[in-house]
C-alpha positions as CSV (number, residue, x, y, z in Angstrom):
1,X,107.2,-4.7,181.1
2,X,103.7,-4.1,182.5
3,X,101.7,-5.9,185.1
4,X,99.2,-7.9,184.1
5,X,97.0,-7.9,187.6
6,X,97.0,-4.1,187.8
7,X,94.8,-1.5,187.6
8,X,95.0,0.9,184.4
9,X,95.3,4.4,185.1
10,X,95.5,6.9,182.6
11,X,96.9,10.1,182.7
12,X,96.2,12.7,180.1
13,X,98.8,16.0,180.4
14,X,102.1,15.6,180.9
15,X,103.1,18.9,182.5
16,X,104.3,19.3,185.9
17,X,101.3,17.7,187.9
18,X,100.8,14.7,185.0
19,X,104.4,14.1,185.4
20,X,104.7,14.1,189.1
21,X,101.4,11.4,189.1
22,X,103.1,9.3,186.6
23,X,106.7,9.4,189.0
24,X,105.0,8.8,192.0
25,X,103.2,5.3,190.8
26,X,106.6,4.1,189.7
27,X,106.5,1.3,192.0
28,X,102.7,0.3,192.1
29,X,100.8,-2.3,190.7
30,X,99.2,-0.5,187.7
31,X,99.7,0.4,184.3
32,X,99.9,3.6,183.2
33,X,99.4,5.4,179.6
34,X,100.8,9.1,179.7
35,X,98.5,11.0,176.6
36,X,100.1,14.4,175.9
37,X,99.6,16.4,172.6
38,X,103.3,17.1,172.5
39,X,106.2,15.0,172.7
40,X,107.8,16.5,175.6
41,X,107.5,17.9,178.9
42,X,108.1,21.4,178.8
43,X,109.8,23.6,182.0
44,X,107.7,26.3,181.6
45,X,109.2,29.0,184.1
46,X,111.5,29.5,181.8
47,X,109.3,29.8,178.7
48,X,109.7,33.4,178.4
49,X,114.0,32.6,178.0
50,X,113.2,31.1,174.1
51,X,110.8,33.6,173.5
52,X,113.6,36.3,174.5
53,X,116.3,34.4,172.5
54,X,118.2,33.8,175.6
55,X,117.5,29.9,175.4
56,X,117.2,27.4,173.1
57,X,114.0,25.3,173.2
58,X,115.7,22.0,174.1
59,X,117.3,23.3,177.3
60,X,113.7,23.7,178.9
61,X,112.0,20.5,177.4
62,X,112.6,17.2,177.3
63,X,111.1,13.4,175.6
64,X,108.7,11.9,177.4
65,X,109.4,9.0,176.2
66,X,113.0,9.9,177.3
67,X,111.7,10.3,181.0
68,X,109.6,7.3,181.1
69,X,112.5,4.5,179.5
70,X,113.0,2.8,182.5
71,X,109.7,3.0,184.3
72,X,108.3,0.0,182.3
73,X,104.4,0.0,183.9
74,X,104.1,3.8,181.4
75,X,103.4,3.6,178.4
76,X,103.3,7.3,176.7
77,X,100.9,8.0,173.8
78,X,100.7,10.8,171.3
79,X,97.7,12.6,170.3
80,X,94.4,14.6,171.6
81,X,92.1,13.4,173.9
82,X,88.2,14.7,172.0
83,X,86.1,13.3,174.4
84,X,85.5,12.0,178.1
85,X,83.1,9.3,178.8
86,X,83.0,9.2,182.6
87,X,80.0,6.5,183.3
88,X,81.6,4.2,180.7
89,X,85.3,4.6,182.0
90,X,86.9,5.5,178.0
91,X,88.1,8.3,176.6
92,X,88.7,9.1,172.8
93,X,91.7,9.4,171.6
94,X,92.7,11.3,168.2
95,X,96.4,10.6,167.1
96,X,97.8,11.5,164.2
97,X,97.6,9.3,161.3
98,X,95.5,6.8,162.9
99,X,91.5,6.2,163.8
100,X,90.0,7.8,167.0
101,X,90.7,5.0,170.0
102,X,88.9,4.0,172.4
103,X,90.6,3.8,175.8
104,X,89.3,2.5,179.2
105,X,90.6,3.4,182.4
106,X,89.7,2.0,185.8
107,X,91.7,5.7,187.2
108,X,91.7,9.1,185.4
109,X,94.2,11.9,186.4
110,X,92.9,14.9,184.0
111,X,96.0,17.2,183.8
112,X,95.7,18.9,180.6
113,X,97.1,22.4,182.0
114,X,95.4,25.7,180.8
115,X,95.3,27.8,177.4
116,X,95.0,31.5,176.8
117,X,92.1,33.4,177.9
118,X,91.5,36.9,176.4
119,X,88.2,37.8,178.5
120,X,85.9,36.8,175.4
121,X,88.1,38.9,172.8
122,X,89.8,36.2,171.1
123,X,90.0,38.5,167.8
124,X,92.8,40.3,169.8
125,X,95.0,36.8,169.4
126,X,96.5,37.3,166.2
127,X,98.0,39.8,166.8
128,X,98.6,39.4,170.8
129,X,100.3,35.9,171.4
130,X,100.5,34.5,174.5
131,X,103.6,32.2,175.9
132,X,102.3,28.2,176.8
133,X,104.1,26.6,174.3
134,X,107.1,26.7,172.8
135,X,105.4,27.2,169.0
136,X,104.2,30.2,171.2
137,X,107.7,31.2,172.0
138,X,109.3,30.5,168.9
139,X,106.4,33.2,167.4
140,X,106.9,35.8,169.5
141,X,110.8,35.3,169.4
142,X,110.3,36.1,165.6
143,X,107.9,38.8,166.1
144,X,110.3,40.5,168.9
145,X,113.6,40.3,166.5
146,X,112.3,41.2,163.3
147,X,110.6,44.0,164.5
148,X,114.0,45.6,164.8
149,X,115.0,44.3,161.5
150,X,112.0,46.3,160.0
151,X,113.0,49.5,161.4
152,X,116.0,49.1,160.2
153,X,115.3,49.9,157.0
154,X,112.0,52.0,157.7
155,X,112.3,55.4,156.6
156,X,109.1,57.3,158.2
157,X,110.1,57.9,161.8
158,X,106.6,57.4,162.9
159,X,106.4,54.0,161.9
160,X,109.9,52.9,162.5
161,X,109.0,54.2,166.3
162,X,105.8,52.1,166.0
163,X,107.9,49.0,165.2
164,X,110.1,49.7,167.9
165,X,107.6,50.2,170.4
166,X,106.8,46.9,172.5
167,X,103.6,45.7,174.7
168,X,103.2,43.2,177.6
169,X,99.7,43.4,178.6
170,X,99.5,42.0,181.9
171,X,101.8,42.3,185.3
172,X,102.2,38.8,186.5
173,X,104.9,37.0,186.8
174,X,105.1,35.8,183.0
175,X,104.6,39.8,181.8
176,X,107.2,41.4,184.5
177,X,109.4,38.9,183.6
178,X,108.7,39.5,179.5
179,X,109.1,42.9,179.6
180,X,112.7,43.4,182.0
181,X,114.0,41.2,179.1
182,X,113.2,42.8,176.3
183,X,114.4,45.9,177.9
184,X,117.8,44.3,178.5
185,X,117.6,43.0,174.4
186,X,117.2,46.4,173.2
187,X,119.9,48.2,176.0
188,X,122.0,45.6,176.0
189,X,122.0,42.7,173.1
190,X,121.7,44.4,169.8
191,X,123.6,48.0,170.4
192,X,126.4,48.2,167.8
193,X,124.9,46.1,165.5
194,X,122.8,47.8,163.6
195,X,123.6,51.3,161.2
196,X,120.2,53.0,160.8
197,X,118.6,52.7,164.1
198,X,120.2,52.4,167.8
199,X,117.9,49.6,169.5
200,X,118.3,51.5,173.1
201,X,115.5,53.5,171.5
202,X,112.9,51.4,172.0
203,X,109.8,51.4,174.0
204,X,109.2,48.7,176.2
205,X,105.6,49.2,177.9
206,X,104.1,47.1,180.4
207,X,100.3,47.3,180.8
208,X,98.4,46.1,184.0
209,X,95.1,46.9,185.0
210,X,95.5,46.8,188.4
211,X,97.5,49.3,190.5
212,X,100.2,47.4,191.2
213,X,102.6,44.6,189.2
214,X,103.0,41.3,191.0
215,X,99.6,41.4,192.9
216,X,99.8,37.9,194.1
217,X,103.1,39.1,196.3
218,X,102.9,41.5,198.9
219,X,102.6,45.2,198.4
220,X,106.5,46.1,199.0
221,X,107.5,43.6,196.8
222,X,105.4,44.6,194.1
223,X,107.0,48.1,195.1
224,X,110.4,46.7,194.4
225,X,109.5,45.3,191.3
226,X,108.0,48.5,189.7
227,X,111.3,50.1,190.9
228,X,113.7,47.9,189.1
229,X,111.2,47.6,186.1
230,X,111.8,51.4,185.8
231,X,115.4,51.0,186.1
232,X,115.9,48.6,183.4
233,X,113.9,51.2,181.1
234,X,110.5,49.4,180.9
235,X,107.8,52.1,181.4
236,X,105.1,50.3,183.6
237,X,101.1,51.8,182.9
238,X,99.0,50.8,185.8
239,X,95.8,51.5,185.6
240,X,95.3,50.7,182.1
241,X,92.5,48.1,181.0
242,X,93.1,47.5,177.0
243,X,89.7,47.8,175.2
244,X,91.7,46.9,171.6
245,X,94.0,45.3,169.8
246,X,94.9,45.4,166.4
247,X,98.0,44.8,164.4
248,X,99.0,48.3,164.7
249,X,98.4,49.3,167.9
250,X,96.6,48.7,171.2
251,X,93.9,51.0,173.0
252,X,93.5,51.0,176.6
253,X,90.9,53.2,178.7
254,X,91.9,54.6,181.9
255,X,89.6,56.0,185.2
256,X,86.2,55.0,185.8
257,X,82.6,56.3,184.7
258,X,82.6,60.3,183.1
259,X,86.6,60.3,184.0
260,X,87.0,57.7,181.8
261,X,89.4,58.7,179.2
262,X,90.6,56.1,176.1
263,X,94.1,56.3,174.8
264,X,95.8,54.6,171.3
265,X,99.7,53.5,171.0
266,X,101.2,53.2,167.9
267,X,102.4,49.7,168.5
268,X,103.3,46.3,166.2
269,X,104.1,43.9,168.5
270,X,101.9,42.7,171.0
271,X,102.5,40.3,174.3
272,X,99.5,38.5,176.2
273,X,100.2,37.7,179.8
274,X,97.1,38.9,181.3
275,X,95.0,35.8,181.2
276,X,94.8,31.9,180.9
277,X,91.4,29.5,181.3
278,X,91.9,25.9,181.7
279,X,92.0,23.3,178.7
280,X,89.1,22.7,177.2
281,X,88.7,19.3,178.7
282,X,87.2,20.9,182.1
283,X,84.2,21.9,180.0
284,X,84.0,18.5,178.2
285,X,84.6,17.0,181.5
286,X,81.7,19.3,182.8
287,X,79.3,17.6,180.3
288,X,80.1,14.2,180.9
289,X,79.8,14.6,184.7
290,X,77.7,17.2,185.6
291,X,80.0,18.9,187.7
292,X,80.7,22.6,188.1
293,X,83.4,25.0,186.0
294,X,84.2,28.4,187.2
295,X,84.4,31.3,184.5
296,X,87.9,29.9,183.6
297,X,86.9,26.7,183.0
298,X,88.4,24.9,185.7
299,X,86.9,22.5,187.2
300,X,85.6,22.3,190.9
301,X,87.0,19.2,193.0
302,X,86.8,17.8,196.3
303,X,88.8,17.8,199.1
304,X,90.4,14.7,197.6
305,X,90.6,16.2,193.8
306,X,88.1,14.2,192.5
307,X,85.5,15.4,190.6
308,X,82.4,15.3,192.8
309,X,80.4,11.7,192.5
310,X,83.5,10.8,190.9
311,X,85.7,9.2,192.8
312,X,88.4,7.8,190.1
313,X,88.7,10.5,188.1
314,X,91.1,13.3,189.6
315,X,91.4,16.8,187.8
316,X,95.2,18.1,189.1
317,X,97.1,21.6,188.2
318,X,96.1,24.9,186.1
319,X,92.5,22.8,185.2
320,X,91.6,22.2,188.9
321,X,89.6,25.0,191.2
322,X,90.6,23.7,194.7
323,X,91.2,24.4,198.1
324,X,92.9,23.2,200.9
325,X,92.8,23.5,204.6
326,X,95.5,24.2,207.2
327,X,95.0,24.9,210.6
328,X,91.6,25.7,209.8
329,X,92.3,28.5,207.2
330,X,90.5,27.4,204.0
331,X,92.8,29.2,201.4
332,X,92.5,28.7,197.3
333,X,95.1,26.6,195.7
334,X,96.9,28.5,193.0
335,X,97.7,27.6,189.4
336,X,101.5,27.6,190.1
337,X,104.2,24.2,189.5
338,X,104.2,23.6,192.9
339,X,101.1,23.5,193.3
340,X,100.5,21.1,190.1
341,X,103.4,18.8,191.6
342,X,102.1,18.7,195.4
343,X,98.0,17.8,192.9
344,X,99.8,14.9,191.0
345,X,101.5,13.1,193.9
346,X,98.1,13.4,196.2
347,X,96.4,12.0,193.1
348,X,99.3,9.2,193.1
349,X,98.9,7.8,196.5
350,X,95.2,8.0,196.9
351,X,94.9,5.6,193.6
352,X,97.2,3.9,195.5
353,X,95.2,4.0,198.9
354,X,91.8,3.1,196.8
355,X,93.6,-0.2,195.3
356,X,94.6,-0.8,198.7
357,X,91.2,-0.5,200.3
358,X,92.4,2.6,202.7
359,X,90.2,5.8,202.4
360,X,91.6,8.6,200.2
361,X,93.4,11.7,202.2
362,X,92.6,15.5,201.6
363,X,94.9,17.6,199.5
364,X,96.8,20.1,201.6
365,X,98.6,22.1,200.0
366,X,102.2,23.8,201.3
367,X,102.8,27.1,200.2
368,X,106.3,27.5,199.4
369,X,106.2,31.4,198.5
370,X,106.9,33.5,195.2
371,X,109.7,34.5,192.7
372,X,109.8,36.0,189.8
373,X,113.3,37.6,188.2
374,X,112.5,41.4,186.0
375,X,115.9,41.1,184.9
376,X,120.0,40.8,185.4
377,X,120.3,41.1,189.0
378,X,117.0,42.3,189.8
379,X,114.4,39.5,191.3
380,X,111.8,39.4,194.1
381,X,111.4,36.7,196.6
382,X,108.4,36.1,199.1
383,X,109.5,33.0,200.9
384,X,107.6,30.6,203.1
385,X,109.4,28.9,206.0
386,X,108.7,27.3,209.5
387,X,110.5,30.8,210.7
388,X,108.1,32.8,208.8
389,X,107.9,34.5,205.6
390,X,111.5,35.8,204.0
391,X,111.2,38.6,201.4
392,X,114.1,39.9,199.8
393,X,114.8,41.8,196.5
394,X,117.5,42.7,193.9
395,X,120.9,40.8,193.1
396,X,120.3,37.9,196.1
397,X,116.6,37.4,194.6
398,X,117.9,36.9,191.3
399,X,120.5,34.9,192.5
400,X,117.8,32.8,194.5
401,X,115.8,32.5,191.7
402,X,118.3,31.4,189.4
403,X,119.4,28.7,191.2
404,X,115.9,27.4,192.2
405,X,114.8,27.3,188.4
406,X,118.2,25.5,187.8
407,X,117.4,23.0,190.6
408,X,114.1,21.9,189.2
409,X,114.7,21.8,185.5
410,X,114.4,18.4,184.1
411,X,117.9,16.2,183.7
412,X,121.8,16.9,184.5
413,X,122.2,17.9,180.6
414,X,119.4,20.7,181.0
415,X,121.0,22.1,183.9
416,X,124.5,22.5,182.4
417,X,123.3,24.1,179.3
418,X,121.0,26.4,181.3
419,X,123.6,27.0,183.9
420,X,126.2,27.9,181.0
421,X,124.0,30.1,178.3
422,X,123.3,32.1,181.7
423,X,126.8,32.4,182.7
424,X,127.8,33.6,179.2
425,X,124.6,36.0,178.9
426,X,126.0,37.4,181.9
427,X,129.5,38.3,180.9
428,X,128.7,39.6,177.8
429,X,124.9,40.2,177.2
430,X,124.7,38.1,174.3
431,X,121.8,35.9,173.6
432,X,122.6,33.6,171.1
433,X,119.4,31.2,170.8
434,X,118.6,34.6,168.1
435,X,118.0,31.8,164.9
436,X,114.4,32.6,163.4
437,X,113.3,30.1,160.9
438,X,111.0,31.3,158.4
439,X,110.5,35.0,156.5
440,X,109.7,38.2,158.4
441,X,105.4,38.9,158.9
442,X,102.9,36.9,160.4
443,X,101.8,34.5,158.1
């Protein structure tokens, strides 16, 4: 049961950096109350798996009221938090079914994670999802599946090649690893089983408008990734900055000034992975405090995390624009897991050092490195170790990888079924998380 002595510390956003916070004041005198929108905590490196059908949405997410059962100072609330009053110490609280609550904090960790950003054309998301939730995957697992279901019986060539024609705008991570999948469905999953069309046909296209995929890794990674893009049969369009986006094709412009030329694909389906911006909250948060947001939204903290002027109220993973020092290199935190996890645990023990009466310590941030997998046996690693930086690609990468993302997943029951789906995918390049509720379109 909770204390009745301690302080209450609320904690909205239970993705990787809420989660971590919530862990790491297990055994100090406070009470907690977890707010999330969702009812689970959701392992998303491995988002883009259910959206590619080779997971099922369980096997990456998990209860949070699951997690919490035996850490009995949490107590884990449903619903979305509308507004932050940061003089008064409340915030309001909009659950289903019931009134707006009030509900006072003497400690807020804001950790509400980061949305979709399309660079002010949000008209482009209909028809261009992104992948943050798993509503988000489920969509684009649809869109992705039944695309080939319409060319199937789609008698003008030119628009059974539209529908089999697939965009990832954006080379990060999330894209890379979005598009060397849904080259592998359409080589490797659905051959043989379908009479009117061969799904090896189809397009995948990857569209960056940089010069190069991966451009948080170094440059010979990002070499090695292009490569085994090109391998798996994704044909990668640097260069390409998309000026439109409708529900039957995409427009990108390439060159600068009188060179500028515009191009049009005949297209139907349509991945986002070229932007985020942090929750809303950072703006509301903005209001109610004063402080500063950058063009993403995020908000500007201290050394500490705090917002500035406010120290009990911490602002932790993808809504946070901080830095950290080490050996007197000031370098930008990313919006990565590890990051958000190494935010929440800071956040942790200097509520811990304020009930105490100890000053608060700086966040410093260790830098682990970068993964990301384009596909069976193909991976890039840039790995950070007291020996220096390791950077390896192909088969080993992707072995790395795989067991790293099984290794952090949430619970021993996760981890089997991840470990096993994988271990069958890769014998026989089936993917059978392929059930699509509802009737083919958008609607």
């Amino acid at each position: 049961m909770q204390t009745q002595t301690g302080k209450h510390v609320v904690i909205i956003g239970c993705g990787f950096g809420g989660l971590e916070a919530a862990k790491a004041l297990h055994h100090a005198d406070v009470n907690i109350t977890l707010i999330d929108r969702s009812n689970h905590h959701l392992f998303q490196p491995l988002l883009y798996q259910v959206a590619t059908a080779g997971l099922s949405a369980p096997a990456i997410a998990a209860p949070i009221r699951h997690l919490f059962r035996k850490q009995a100072n949490v107590t884990t609330l449903l619903g979305d938090v509308v507004a932050i009053d940061a003089k008064a110490q409340t915030i309001t609280l909009q659950s289903p079914g019931t009134a707006d609550a009030l509900v006072p904090f003497d400690h807020l960790i804001v950790a509400a994670g980061a949305t979709h950003s399309y660079f002010g054309n949000d008209q482009w998301e209909p028809f261009a999802p992104g992948l943050k939730t798993l509503a988000d995957a489920m969509e684009l697992r649809k869109r992705i599946l039944f695309a080939f279901e319409a060319a199937e019986h789609e008698p003008d060539p030119a628009l059974r090649e539209a529908l089999l024609t697939f965009a990832v705008i954006g080379g990060g991570p999330t894209g890379v690893e979005m598009a060397g999948t849904m080259a592998e469905i359409a080589r490797h999953t659905l051959p043989g089983e379908f009479r009117r069309i061969n799904p090896a046909s189809a397009k995948v296209l990857l569209v960056e408008g940089g010069m190069r995929v991966l451009q948080a890794m170094p440059p010979e990674l990002s070499t090695q990734a292009l490569k085994q893009l090109e391998k798996l049969g994704v044909k990668v369009m640097l260069g390409r900055k998309v000026t439109d986006i409708s529900a039957d094709a995409i427009t990108f412009s390439t060159g600068e000034g009188a060179a500028s030329q515009t191009h049009t694909v005949a297209c139907k389906t349509v991945v986002w992975a070229a932007g985020v911006a942090a929750s809303p909250l950072g703006r509301q948060l903005a209001q109610a405090t004063g402080c500063e947001v950058d063009r993403a939204g995020r908000v500007a903290v201290d050394a500490h995390l705090n917002v500035p002027g406010f120290p009990r109220i911490w602002v932790i993973g993808d809504m946070a624009s901080a830095t950290s020092t080490h050996r007197g290199q000031v370098r930008t935190v990313p919006g990565v897991s590890p990051a958000a996890k190494q935010m929440g645990r800071c956040a942790a023990a200097n509520i811990v050092r304020g009930i105490q009466g100890k000053a608060a310590q700086a966040f410093v941030y260790a830098d682990y490195g970068n993964l990301a997998t384009i596909g069976r046996n193909a991976a890039v690693v840039d790995l950070a170790s007291p020996l220096g930086q390791f950077r390896f690609s192909g088969y080993f990468a992707w072995l790395f990888w795989l067991f790293a993302h099984i290794y952090f997943l949430i619970g021993f029951r996760n981890r089997f079924v991840v470990l096993l789906d994988w271990a069958s995918a890769y014998a026989t390049f089936a993917r059978h998380a392929r059930v699509v509720v509802g009737r083919a379109g958008r609607d």
